[in-house]
C-alpha positions in Angstrom: -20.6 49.9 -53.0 -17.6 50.2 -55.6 -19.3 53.1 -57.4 -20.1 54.8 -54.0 -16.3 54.9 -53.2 -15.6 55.8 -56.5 -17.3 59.0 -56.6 -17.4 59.8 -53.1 -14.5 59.1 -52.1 -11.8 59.7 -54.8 -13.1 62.2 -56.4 -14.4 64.4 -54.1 -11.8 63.2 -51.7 -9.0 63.6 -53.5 -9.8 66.8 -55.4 -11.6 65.9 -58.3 -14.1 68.5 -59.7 -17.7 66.8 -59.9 -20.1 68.5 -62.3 -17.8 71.9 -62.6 -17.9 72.3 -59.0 -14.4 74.4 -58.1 -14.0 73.6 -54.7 -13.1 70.6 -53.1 -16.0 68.1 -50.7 -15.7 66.0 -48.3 -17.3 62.3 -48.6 -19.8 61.8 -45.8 -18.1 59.1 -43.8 -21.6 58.4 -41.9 -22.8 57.3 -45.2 -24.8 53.9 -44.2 -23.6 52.0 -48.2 -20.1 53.1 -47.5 -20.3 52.1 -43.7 -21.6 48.9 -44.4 -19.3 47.9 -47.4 -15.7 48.7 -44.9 -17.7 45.9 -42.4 -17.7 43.2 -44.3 -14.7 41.2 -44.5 -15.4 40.0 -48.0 -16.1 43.6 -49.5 -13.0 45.1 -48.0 -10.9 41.9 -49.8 -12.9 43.0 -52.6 -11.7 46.4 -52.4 -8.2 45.4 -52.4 -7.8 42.4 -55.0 -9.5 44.8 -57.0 -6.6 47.2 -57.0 -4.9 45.5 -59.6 -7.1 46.7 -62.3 -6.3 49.9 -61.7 -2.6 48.9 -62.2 -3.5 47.2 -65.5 -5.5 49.7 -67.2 -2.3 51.8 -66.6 -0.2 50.2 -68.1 -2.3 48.2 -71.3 -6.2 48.2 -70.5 -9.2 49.7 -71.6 -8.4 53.2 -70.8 -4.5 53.8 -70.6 -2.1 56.0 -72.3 0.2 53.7 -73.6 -1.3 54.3 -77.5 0.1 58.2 -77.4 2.9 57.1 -75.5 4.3 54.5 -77.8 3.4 57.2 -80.8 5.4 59.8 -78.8 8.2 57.9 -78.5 8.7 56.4 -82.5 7.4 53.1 -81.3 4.4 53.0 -82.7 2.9 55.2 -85.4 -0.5 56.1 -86.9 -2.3 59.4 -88.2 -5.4 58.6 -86.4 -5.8 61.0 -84.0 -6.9 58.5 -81.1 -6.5 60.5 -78.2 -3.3 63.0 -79.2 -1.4 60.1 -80.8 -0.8 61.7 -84.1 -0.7 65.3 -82.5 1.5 64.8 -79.8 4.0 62.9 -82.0 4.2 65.2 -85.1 6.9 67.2 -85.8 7.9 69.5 -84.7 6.7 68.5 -81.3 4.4 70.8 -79.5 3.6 71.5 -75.8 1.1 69.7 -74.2 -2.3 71.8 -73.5 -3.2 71.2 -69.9 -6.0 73.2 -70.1 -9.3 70.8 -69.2 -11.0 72.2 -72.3 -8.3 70.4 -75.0 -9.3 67.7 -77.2 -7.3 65.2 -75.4 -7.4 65.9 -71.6 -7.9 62.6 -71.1 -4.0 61.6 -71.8 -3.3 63.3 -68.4 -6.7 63.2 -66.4 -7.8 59.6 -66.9 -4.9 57.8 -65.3 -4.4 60.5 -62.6 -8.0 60.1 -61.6 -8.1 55.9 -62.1 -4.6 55.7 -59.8 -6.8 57.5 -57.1 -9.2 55.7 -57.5 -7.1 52.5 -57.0 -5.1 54.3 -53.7 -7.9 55.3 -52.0 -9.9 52.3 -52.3 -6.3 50.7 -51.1 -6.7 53.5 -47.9 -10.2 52.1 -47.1 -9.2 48.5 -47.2 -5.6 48.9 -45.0 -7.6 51.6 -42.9 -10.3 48.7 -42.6 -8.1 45.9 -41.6 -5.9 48.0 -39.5 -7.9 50.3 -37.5 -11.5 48.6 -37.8 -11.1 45.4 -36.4 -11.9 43.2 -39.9 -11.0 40.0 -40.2 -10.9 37.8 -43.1 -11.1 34.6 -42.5 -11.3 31.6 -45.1 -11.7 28.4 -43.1 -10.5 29.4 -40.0 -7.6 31.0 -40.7 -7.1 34.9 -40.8 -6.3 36.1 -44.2 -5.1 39.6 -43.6 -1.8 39.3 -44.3 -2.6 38.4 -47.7 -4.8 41.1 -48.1 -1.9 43.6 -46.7 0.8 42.6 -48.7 -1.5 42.6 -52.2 -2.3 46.4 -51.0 1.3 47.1 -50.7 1.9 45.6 -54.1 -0.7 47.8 -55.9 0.1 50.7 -53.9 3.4 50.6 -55.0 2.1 49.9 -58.5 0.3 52.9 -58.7 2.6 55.4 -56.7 5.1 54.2 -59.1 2.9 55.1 -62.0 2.4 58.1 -60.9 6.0 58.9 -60.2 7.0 57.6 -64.2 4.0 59.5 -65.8 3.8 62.8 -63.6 6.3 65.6 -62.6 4.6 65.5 -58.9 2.0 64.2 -57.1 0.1 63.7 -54.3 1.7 61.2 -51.3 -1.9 59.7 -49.9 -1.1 56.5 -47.7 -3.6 54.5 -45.1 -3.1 57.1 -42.8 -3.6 60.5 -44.4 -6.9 61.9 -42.9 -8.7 61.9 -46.3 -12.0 62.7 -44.6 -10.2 65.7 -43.2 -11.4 68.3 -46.1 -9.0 71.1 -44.4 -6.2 68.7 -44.4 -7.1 67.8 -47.9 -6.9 71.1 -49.0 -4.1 71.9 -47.5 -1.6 68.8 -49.2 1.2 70.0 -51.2 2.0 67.4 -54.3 5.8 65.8 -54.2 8.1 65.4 -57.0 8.5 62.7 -59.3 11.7 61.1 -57.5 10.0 61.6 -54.1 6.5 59.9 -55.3 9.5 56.7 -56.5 11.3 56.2 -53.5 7.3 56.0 -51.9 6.4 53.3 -54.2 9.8 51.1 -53.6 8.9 51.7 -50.1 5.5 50.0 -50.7 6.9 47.1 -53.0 9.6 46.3 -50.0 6.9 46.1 -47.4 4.8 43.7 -49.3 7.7 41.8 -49.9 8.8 42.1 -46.0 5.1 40.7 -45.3 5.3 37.7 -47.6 8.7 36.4 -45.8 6.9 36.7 -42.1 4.3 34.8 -44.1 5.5 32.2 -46.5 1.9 30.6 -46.7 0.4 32.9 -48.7 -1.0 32.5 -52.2 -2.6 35.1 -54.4 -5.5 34.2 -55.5 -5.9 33.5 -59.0 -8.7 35.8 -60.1 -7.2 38.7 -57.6 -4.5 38.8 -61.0 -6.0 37.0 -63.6 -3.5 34.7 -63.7 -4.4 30.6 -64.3 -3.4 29.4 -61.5 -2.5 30.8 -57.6 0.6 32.8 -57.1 2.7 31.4 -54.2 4.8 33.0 -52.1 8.3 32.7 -53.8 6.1 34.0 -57.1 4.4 36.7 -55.7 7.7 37.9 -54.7 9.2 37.2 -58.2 6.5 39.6 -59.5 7.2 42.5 -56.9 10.9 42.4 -57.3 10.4 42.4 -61.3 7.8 45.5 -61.1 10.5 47.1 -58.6 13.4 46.9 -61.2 11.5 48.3 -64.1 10.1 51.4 -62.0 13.8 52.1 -60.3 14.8 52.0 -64.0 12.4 53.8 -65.9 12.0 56.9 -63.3 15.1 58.8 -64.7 13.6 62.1 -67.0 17.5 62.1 -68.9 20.7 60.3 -69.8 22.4 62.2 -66.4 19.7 60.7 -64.1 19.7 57.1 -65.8 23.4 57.0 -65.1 22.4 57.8 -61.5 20.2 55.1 -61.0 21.0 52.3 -58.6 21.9 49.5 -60.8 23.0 47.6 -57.7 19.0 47.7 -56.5 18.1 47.1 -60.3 20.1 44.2 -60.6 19.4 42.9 -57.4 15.7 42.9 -58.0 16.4 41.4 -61.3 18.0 38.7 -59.9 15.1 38.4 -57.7 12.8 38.4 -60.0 10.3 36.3 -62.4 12.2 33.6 -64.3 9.6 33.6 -67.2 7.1 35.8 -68.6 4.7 37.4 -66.4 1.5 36.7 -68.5 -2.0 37.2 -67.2 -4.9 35.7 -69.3 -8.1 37.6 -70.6 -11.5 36.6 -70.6 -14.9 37.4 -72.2 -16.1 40.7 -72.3 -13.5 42.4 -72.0 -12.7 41.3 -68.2 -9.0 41.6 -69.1 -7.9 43.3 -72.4 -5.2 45.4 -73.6 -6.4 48.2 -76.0 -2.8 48.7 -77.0 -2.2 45.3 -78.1 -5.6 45.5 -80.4 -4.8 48.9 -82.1 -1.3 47.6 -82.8 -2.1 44.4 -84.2 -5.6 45.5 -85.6 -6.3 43.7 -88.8 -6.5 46.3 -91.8 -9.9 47.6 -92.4 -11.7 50.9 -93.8 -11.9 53.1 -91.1 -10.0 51.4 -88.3 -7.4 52.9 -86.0 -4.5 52.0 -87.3 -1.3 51.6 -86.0 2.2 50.6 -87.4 6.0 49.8 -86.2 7.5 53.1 -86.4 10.9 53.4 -88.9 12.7 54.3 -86.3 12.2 51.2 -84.4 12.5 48.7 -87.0 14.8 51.1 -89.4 18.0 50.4 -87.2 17.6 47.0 -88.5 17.7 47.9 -92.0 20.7 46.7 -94.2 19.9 48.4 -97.5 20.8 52.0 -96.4 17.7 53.3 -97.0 17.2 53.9 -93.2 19.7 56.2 -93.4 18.4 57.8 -96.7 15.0 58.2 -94.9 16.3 60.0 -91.8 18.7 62.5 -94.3 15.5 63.2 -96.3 13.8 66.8 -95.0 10.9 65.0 -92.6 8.0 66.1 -94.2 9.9 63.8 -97.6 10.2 60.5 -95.5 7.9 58.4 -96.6 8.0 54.6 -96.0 10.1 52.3 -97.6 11.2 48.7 -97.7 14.1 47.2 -94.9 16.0 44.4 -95.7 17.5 42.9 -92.8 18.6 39.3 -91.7 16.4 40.5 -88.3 14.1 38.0 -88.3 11.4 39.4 -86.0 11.1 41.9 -88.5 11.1 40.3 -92.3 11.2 36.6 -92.9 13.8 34.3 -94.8 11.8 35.3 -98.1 12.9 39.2 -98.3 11.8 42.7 -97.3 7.9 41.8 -98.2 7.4 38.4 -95.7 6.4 38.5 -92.7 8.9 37.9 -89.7 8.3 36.7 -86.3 7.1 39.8 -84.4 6.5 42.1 -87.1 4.2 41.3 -90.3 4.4 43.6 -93.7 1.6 45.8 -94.8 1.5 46.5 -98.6 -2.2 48.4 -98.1 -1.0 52.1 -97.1 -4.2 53.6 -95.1 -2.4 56.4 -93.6 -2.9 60.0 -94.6 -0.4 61.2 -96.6 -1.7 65.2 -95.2 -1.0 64.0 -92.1 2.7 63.6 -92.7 4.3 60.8 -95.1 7.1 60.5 -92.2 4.4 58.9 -89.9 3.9 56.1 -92.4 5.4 52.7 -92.3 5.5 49.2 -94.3 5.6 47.6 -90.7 3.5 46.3 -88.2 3.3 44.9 -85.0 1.8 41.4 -85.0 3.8 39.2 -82.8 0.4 38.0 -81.0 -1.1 37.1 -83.9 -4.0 39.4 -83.2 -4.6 38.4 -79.7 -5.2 41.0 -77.1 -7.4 39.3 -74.4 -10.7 39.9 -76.2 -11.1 36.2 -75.7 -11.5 34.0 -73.1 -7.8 32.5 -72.2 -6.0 34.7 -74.3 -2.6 35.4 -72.9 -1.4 39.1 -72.7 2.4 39.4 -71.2 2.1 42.0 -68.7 6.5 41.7 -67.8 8.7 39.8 -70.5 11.1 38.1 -69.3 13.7 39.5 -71.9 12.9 42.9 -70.2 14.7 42.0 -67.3 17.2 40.7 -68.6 17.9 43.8 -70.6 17.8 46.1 -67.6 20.3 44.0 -66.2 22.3 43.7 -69.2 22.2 48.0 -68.9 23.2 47.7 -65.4 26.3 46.0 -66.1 26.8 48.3 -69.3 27.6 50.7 -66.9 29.2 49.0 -64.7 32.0 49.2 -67.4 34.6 46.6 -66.7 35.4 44.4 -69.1 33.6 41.4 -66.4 30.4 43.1 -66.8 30.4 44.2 -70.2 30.9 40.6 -71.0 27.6 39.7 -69.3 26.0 42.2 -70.6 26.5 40.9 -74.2 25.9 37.3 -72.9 22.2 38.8 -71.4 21.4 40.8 -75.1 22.5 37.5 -77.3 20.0 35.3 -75.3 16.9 37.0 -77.8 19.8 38.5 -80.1 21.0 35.2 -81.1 17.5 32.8 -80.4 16.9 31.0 -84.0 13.0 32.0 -83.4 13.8 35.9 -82.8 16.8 37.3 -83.7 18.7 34.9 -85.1 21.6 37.2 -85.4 25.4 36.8 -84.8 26.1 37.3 -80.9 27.6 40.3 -79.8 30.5 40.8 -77.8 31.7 43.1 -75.1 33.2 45.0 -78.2 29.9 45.5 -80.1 28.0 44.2 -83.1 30.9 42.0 -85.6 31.4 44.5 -88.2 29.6 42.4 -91.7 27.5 44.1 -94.4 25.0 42.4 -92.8 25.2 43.8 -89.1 22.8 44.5 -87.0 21.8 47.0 -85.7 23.1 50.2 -87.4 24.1 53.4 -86.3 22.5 56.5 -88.4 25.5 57.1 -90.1 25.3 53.6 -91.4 28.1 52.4 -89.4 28.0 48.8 -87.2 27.0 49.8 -84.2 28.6 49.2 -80.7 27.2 47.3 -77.8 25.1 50.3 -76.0 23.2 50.3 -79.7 22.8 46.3 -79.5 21.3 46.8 -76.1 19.0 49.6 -77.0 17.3 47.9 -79.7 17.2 44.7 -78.5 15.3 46.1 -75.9 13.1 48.7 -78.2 12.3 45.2 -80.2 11.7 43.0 -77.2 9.7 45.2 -75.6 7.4 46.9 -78.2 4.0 46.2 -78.2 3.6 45.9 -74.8 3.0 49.0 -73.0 4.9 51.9 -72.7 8.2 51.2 -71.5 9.7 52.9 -75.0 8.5 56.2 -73.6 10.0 55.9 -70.4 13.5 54.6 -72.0 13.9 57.2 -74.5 13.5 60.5 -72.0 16.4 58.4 -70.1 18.3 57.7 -73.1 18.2 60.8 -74.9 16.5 59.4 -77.6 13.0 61.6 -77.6 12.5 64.1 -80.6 13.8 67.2 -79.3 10.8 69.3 -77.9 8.6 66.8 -76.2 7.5 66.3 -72.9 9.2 64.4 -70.5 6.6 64.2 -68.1 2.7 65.0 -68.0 1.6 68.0 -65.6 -1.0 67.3 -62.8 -4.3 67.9 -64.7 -5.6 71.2 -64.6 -8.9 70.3 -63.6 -6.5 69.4 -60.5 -4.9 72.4 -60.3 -8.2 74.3 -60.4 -9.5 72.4 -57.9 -6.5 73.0 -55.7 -5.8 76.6 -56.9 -2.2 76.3 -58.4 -0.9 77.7 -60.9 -1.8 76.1 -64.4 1.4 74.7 -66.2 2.5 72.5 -68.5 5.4 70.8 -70.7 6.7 70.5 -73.8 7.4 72.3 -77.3 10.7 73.0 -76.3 9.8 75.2 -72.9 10.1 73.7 -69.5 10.3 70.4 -69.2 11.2 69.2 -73.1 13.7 66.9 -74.2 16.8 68.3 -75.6 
């Protein structure tokens, strides 16, 4: 049933080319599997609960882009080339080839194509519930409600994830006539900001659905979570996934400014009061590849990845940070931080291992790949753990995230009320004896000490907006791909690279546009 929908509805549907075919098909919606599948109440729950997959494997799972992503934006570094990640992020940047022929099509193709996946099986089961007459019904009572407001959720998880990853897209909603190839055909894509308000239009109708229906409780296994998700929870999570998309949407410093902190702070305020942390299981049922290529243990011919310098070099009291970023590029090569940062070295000096980062003396990067891609750092703040194992926990939203997007919000507030919270929000990791365990800031910046943290790259103390950032560069690293999405709105992406991925060009084929990309310093490249 699953796999029928799959490939006859998405991708045909939805403009996917199947076997080289050019032109876009229409799924035979008198097909007796698919027919039978949207009239059974339990299928079409299963259709929806299992929407949220789609939204994981975006955003850490078996086949998302967060690996390249995290490379892309000095997160993360290796000089494996595991899927574009050492390509994409060497210097100088280039363009990305949308051509469906290039080596690593699959940065832009395989979430495009899984998102669809996800919204049209979302179509089928809203279609199913609205306009077919299904009921689910678990011991007498109707369920459908439930099941609406978890479609909602995902929808606006993946319209979202579109809207972040893609400079347009295609709007497809329960009641776009998908089985109408003309119609199909005919769809123009929507730009990024467009595609955003969509999403945030899905994440307040869920939530609008949960307050006419206080009862409800996610099931457990619909998120992989340990326990049901009530009401006031389930809300928690939309608000917190509504925050960090209103946030992260902005392609440059002008259009961060012009976000609407209000709504991000609001939602924030709304939102989870602890980690968000689903748990894995065995075989895989719940796994985040990022977390197991950033933590991976060393080994002959693994993938490995480390913390890049310019994460962790900020922290760095020695003044080699700035030494190394001086140096021509291809003469960085990686070197030793001391900091009193203790997520990064422990109490014992720049060689120990600190509480989210571990050091690596074994150097198995390729030195022809670029010495400026190495690093003595590494991720390890799950102590290997990335949901290969049953009831391994794998934080999906941090807690500290939202606290830092709130903190931003009030940065730009700028009055001296707000800028005050804002250091209040940074100093609750900044300060913590088990992270940080650095002097608080105050609305006036890091205190100036020869052992302040973090630095500017001219060496100097630096201010609260450079507290913030790292505190949330460190906070949230190793997660997914949140630094990506902060840097194009901070400014802080090597000149030259992409701000945004093209729709595939297997898509545009498909649907006769134009083929185009971004990048390298042409259309669509940070400054």
């Amino acid at each position: 049933m699953r796999s029928y929908l799959k490939k006859g509805l998405v991708l045909t549907a939805l403009g996917m080319a199947v076997s080289g075919c050019q032109d876009l098909t229409v799924p035979n919606l008198n097909n007796p599997e698919r027919d039978r599948a949207l009239a059974q109440p339990g299928d079409v729950e299963a259709l929806i609960a299992g929407t949220w997959r789609n939204s994981w494997n975006r955003w850490q799972g078996s086949v998302d882009p967060s690996m390249q992503l995290s490379a892309i934006a000095d997160e993360m570094t290796t000089t494996a080339a595991n899927w574009g990640s050492w390509t994409l992020s060497s210097e100088p940047r280039i363009p990305y080839d949308n051509n469906p022929t290039y080596a690593y099509v699959t940065l832009a193709e395989t979430p495009y194509y899984n998102i669809y996946d996800g919204i049209a099986n979302i179509h089928d089961g809203v279609d199913a519930l609205k306009n077919k007459g299904i009921v689910i019904d678990s011991a007498g009572k109707n369920m459908n409600r439930r099941a609406l407001a978890f479609a909602k959720f995902t929808e606006g998880l993946l319209r979202g994830y579109l809207a972040l990853m893609y400079d347009k897209a295609f709007l497809v909603s329960e009641d776009t006539p998908i089985q109408d190839g003309a119609y199909i055909k005919a769809m123009t894509p929507v730009s990024y900001k467009v595609m955003m308000d969509s999403a945030v239009a899905s994440f307040k109708e869920a939530i609008a659905i949960v307050d006419a229906n206080p009862t409800i409780n996610i099931r457990k296994e619909w998120l992989y979570t340990a326990t049901g998700v009530n009401a006031t929870e389930f809300k928690r999570l939309i608000n917190s996934y509504m925050a960090r998309y209103i946030a992260l949407n902005a392609r440059t410093p002008a259009e961060r400014a012009a976000v609407d902190w209000n709504a991000v702070i609001a939602a924030v305020d709304a939102g989870i009061t602890a980690d968000y942390s689903p748990i894995g299981g065995p075989g895989g049922v719940l796994q985040s590849n990022y977390k197991y290529y950033t933590q991976l243990t060393v080994c002959g011919t693994c993938i490995i990845y480390h913390a890049d310098n310019k994460l962790v070099g900020p922290a760095d009291t020695s003044g080699k940070y700035q030494a190394w970023l001086n140096k021509p590029i291809q003469d960085r090569d990686r070197f030793d931080i001391a900091t009193p940062d203790r997520r990064i070295t422990g109490a014992g000096g720049p060689q120990t291992d600190g509480f989210y980062f571990r050091y690596r003396a074994t150097n198995q990067f390729r030195a022809d790949r670029g010495l400026y891609h190495q690093s003595n750092y590494q991720f390890y703040r799950f102590k290997g753990a990335y949901g290969g194992k049953a009831g391994d926990p794998l934080v999906a939203i941090y807690k500290a995230e939202l606290d830092l997007l709130k903190a931003e919000g009030l940065y730009r507030k700028g009055d001296a009320a707000s800028l005050t919270q804002a250091a209040t929000l940074i100093n609750k990791t900044r300060t913590d004896p088990l992270k940080g365990n650095l002097p608080a800031v105050t609305s006036a910046g890091v205190p100036v000490s020869p052992g302040c943290v973090p630095r500017k790259d001219n060496g100097d103390c630096g201010d609260l907006w450079d507290a913030l950032v790292y505190e949330k560069r460190i906070e949230t690293a190793g997660g997914d791909a949140i630094a990506f999405y902060d840097a194009r709105g901070w400014g802080k992406l090597v000149p030259g690279t992409f701000l945004h991925l093209p729709i595939p060009g297997r898509e545009l084929a498909v649907y006769k546009m134009p083929m185009y990309s971004f990048g390298g310093g042409g259309e669509g490249s940070a400054q």
